[in-house]
C-alpha positions as CSV (number, residue, x, y, z in Angstrom):
1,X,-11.0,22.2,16.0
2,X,-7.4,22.6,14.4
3,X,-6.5,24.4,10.9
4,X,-5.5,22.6,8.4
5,X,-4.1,22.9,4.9
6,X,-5.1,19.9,2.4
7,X,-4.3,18.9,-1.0
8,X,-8.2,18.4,-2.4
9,X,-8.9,16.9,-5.1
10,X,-11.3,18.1,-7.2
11,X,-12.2,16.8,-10.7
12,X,-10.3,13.8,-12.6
13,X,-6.7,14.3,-13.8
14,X,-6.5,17.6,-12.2
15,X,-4.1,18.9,-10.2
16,X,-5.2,19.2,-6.2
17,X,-5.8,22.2,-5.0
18,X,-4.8,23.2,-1.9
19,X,-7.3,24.8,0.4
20,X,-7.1,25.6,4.5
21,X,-9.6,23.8,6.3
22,X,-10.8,23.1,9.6
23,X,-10.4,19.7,11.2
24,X,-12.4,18.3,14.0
25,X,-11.8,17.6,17.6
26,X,-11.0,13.6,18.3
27,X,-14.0,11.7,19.7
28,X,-14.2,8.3,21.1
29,X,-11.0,6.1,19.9
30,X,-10.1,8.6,17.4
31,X,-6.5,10.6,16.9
32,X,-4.8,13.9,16.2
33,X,-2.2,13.2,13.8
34,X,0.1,16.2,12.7
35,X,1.8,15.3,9.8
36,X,5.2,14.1,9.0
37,X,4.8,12.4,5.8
38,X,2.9,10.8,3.1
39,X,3.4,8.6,0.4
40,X,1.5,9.0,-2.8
41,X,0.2,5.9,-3.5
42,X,-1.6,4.7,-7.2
43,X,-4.6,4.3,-5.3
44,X,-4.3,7.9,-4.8
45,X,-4.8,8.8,-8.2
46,X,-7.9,6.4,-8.9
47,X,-9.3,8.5,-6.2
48,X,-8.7,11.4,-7.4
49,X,-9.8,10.2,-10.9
50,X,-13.1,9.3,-9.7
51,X,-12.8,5.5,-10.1
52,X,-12.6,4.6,-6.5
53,X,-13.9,5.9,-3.1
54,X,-16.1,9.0,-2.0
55,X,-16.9,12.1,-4.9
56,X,-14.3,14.7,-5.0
57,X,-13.8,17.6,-3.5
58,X,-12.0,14.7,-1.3
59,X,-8.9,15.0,0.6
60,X,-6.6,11.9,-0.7
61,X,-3.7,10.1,1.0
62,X,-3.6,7.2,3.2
63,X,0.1,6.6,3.5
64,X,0.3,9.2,6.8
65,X,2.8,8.9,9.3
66,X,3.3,11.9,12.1
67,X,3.3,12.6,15.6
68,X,0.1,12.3,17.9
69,X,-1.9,15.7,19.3
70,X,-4.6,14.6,20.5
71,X,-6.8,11.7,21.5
72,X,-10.2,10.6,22.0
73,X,-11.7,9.6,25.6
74,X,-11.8,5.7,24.3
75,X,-8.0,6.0,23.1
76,X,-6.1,3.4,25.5
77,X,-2.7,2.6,23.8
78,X,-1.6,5.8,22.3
79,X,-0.8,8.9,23.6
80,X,0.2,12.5,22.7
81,X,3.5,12.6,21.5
82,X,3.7,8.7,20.5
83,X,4.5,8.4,16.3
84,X,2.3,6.2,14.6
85,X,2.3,5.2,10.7
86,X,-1.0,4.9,9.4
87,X,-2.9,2.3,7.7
88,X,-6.3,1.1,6.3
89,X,-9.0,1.5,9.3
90,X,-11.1,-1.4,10.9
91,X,-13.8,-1.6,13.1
92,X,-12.1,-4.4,15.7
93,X,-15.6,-6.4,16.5
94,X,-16.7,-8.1,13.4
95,X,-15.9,-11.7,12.7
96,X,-12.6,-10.7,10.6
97,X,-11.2,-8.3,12.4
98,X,-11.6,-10.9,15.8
99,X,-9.9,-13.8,13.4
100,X,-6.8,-11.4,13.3
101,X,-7.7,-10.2,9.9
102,X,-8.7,-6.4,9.8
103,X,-7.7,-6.1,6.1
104,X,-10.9,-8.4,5.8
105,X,-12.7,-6.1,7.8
106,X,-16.7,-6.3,6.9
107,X,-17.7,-2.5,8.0
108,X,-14.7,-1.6,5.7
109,X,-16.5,0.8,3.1
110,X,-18.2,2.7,6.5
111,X,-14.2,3.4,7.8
112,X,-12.3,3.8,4.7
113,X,-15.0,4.5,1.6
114,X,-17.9,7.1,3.0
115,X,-16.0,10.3,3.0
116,X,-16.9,10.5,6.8
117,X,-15.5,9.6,10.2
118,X,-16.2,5.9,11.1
119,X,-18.9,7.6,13.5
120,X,-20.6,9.3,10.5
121,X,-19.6,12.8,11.2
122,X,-17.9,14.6,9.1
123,X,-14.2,15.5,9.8
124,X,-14.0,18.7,7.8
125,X,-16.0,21.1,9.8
126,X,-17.9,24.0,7.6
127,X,-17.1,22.7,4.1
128,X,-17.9,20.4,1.7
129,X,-14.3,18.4,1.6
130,X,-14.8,14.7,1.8
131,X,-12.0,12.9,4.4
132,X,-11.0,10.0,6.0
133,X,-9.9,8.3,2.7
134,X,-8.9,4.7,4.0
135,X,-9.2,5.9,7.6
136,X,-7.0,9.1,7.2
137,X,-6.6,11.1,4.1
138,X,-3.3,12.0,4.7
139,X,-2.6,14.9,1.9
140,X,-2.5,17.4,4.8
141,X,-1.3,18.8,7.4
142,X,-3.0,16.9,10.2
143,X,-5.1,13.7,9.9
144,X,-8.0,12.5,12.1
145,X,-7.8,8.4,12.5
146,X,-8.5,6.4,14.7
147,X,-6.1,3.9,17.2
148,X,-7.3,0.8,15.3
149,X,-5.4,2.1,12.4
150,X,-2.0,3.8,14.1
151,X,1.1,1.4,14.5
152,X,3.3,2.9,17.0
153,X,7.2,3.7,15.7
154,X,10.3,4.5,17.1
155,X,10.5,7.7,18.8
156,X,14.6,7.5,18.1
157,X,17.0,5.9,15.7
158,X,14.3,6.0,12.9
159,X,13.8,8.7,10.1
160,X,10.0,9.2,10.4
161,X,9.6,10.2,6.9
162,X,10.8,7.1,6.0
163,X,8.0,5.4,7.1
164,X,5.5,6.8,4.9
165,X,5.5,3.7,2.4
166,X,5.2,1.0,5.5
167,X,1.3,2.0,5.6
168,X,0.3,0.4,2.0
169,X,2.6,0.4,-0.3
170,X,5.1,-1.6,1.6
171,X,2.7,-3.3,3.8
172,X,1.3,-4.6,0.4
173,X,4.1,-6.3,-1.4
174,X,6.2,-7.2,1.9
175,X,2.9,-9.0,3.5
176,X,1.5,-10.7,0.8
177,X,4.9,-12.1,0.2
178,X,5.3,-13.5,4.2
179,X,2.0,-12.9,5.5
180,X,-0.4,-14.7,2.6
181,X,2.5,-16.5,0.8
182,X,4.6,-18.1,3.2
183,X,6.8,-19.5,1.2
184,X,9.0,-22.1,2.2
185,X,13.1,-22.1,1.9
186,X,13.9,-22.9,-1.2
187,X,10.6,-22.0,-2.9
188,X,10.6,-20.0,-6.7
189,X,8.8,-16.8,-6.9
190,X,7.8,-14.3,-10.2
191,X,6.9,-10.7,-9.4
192,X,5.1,-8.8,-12.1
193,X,5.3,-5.4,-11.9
194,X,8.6,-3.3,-10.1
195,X,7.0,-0.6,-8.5
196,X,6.9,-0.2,-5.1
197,X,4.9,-3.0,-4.0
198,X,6.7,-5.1,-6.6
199,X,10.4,-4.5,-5.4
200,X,8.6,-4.6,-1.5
201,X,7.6,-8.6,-2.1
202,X,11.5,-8.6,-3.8
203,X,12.7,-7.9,-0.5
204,X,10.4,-10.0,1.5
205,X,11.0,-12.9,-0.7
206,X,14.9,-12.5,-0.1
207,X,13.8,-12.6,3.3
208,X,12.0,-15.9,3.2
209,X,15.0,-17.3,1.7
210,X,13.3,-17.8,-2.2
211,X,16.0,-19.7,-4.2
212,X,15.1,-18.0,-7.6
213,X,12.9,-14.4,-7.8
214,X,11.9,-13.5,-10.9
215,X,11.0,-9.8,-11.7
216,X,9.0,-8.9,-15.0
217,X,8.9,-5.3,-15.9
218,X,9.2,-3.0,-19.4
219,X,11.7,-0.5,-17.2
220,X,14.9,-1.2,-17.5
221,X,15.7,1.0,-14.6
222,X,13.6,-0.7,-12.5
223,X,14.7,-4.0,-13.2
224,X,18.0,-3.4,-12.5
225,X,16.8,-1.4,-9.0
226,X,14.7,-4.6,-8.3
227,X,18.3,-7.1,-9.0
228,X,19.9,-4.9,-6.7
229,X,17.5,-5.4,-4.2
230,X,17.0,-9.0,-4.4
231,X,15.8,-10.4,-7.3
232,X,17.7,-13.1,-8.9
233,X,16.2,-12.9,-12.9
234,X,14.8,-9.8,-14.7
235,X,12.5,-10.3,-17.7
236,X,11.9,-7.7,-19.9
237,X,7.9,-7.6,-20.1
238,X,8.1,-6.7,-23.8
239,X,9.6,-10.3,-24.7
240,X,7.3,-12.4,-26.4
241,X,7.8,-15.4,-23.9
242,X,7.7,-14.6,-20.8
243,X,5.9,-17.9,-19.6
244,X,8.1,-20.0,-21.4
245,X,11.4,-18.3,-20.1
246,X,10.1,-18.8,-16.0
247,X,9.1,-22.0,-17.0
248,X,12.6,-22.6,-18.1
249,X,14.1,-21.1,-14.9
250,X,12.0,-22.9,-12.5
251,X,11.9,-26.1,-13.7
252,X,7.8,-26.0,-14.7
253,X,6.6,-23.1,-13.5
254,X,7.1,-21.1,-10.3
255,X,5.6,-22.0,-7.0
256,X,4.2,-18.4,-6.8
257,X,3.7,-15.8,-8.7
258,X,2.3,-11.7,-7.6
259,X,0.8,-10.0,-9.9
260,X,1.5,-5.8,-9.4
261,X,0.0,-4.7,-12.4
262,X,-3.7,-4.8,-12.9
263,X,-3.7,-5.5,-16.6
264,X,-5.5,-8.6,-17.8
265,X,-2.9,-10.2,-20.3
266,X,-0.4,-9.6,-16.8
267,X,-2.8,-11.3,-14.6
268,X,-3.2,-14.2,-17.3
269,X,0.9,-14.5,-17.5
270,X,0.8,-14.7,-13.6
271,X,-1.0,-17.4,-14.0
272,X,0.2,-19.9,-16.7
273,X,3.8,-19.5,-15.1
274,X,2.9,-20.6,-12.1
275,X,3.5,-25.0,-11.9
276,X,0.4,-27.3,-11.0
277,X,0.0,-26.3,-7.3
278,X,1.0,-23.1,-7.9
279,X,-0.1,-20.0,-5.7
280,X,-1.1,-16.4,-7.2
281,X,-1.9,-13.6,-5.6
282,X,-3.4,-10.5,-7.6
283,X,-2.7,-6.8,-6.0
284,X,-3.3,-4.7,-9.3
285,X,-6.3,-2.5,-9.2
286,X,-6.5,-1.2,-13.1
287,X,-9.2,-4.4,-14.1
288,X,-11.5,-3.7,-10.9
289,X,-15.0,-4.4,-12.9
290,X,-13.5,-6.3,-15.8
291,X,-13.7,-10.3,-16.6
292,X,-10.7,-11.9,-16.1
293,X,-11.0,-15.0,-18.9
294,X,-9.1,-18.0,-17.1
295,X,-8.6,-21.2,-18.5
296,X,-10.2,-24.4,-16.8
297,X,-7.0,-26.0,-17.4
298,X,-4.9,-23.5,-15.1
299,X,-7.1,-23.9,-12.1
300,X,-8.5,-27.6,-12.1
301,X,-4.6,-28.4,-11.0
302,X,-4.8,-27.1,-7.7
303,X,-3.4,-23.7,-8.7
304,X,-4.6,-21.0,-5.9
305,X,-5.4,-17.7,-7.2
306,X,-6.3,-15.1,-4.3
307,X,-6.4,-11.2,-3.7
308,X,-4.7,-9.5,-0.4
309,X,-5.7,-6.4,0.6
310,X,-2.4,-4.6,2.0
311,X,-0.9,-7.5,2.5
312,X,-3.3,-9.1,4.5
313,X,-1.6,-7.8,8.1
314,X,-2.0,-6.6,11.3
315,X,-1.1,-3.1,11.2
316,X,0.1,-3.0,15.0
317,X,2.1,-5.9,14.6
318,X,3.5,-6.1,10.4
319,X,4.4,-2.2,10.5
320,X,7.7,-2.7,13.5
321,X,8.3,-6.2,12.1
322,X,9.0,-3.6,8.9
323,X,11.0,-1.6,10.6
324,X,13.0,-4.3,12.6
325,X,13.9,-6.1,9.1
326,X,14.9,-2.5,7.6
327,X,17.2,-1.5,10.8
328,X,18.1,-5.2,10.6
329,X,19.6,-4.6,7.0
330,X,17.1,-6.6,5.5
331,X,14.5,-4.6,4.3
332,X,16.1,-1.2,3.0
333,X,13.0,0.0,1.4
334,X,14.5,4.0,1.2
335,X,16.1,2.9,-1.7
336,X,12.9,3.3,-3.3
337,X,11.4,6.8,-2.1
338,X,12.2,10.3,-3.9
339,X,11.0,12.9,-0.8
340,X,9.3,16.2,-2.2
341,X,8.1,19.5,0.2
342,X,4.3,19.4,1.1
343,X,4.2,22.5,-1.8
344,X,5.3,20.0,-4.8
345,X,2.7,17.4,-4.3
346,X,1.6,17.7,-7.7
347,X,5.1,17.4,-9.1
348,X,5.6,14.4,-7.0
349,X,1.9,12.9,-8.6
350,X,3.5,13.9,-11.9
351,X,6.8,12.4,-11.4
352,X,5.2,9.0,-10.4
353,X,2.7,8.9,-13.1
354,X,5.6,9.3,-15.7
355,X,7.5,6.4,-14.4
356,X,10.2,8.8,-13.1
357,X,10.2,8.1,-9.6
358,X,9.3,4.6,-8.0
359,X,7.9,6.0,-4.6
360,X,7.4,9.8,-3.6
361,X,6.8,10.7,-0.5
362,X,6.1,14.1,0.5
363,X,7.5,15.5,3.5
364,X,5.7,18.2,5.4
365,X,7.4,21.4,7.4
């Protein structure tokens, strides 16, 4: 067992507490991670708000990246001292994961929902603190995964708290731009929503060479961080015609549209801008549970409308393509991240929840 101090969460809109904890030994293709970094992530917050994943008290965070301690007897391609970003865990033996698509993975809620090690144990020994929040829970000081989730990084050259945001947030708008997407040269693209993920599928569409991308967003800040960074058009989202304008600047609507929001009248927009043909993907989590009301007309044209879960990758494979494009010049994601000390995590929620910051991370001693 090692000590550990976590940020818990506790009750809805609260701050976390911390609390020192004990964390259990690594068993079968499990991993000791001490921690370097996190990022705080949305998904965080509907954790901690009750609206998604195991009851509180629960140990949030799933954007870890750190430095391996230990490993498990069934560990065979990390070892101590490797560093390793985290992402979401997968089993690696059901239909998905073996069609290269652990994002998809069917025993998902068992290694990233329960609260409990993938083995159902728990990982907080002698208290009631639920863990392994999308195979890690990250908000502390070490973090028990497993090597199905752990993408090995540079051990030189490479800030490691940079890394945090290549585990989701990243992972999210940068895949489901070239992994889910694939646009082709030339193609037209409209981004709703310039947070993180937002100004990540930016960047990848820059990458795949989009000839127009379109970024739709109320912050005037972050419409002018996201034209910086790639994007071709900004909309203000508080104009009353939005559709119309894209449709103007495309030429009858964009070939694809991603929708980083999670509000219904933003998921509808995402849709009519799109031309006949049209592809949408839909990352927002804020209308999980709620009727989206689409019109017949939109989809009977061969419009495709499709969720990604973190951008649809392979973590071992999409997390150093990241980190090539970003050494490469191509992908200079740090741009986006405001670092905070491990003792200021609730500041950092804070900041981010008040539109201050686009992406903190929190660095740990």
């Amino acid at each position: 067992m090692v000590k550990i101090t976590a940020a818990v969460a506790v009750k809805p809109k609260a701050p976390l507490e911390f609390r020192d904890l004990e964390l259990a030994d690594p068993e079968g293709n499990e991993i000791l991670v001490r921690t370097v970094a996190t990022g705080i992530c949305h998904t965080d917050l509907l954790l901690r708000d009750g609206i998604f994943g195991p009851p509180a008290p629960v140990i949030p965070g799933h954007e870890g990246v750190g430095i391996v301690e230990a490993v498990g007897p069934d560990v065979q391609g990390l070892k101590i001292g490797d560093a390793v970003a985290l992402s979401q865990s997968s089993c690696g033996f059901c239909a998905d994961c073996r069609r290269s698509h652990p994002m998809n993975c069917q025993n998902y809620t068992q290694y990233n929902l329960t609260g409990l090690r993938p083995n159902g144990k728990k990982a907080i020994v002698c208290d009631d603190v639920g863990s392994n929040f999308v195979g890690q829970s990250s908000f502390a000081t070490h973090i028990l995964a497993t090597e199905n989730n752990a993408a090995l990084l540079p051990s030189e050259g490479f800030d490691l708290t940079d890394a945090a945001p290549l585990g989701c947030g990243m992972a999210t708008g940068a895949g489901t731009v070239i992994n889910a997407m694939k646009p082709e040269i030339g193609s037209t693209i409209v981004i709703f929503g310039a947070g993180a993920v937002g100004i990540a599928a930016i960047m990848a569409a820059k990458v795949r060479r989009c000839s127009k991308i379109i970024i739709v967003d109320l912050n005037l800040q972050r419409l002018e961080m996201a034209k910086e960074l790639g994007a071709t058009h900004a909309i203000n989202g508080k104009e009353a015609d939005i559709v119309e304008q894209i449709h103007a600047l495309t030429g009858g609507g964009a070939d694809f549209a991603v929708e980083a929001v999670g509000i219904i009248p933003v998921i509808l927009n995402s849709i009519k801008c799109t031309r006949p043909g049209g592809h949408v993907v839909l990352l927002g989590l804020d209308a999980l549970g709620k009727d989206i009301p689409i019109p017949l007309d939109l989809m009977v044209f061969n419009r495709k409308i499709q969720g990604a879960i973190l951008g649809d990758q392979i973590p071992q494979l999409f997390i150093p393509q990241m980190v090539q494009l970003n050494q490469a010049g191509l992908f200079p994601f740090q741009k986006l991240i405001t670092k905070y000390p491990f003792e200021k995590i609730n500041e950092a929620i804070a900041d981010a929840e008040a539109g201050s910051v686009i992406k903190p991370v929190i660095v740990f001693n």
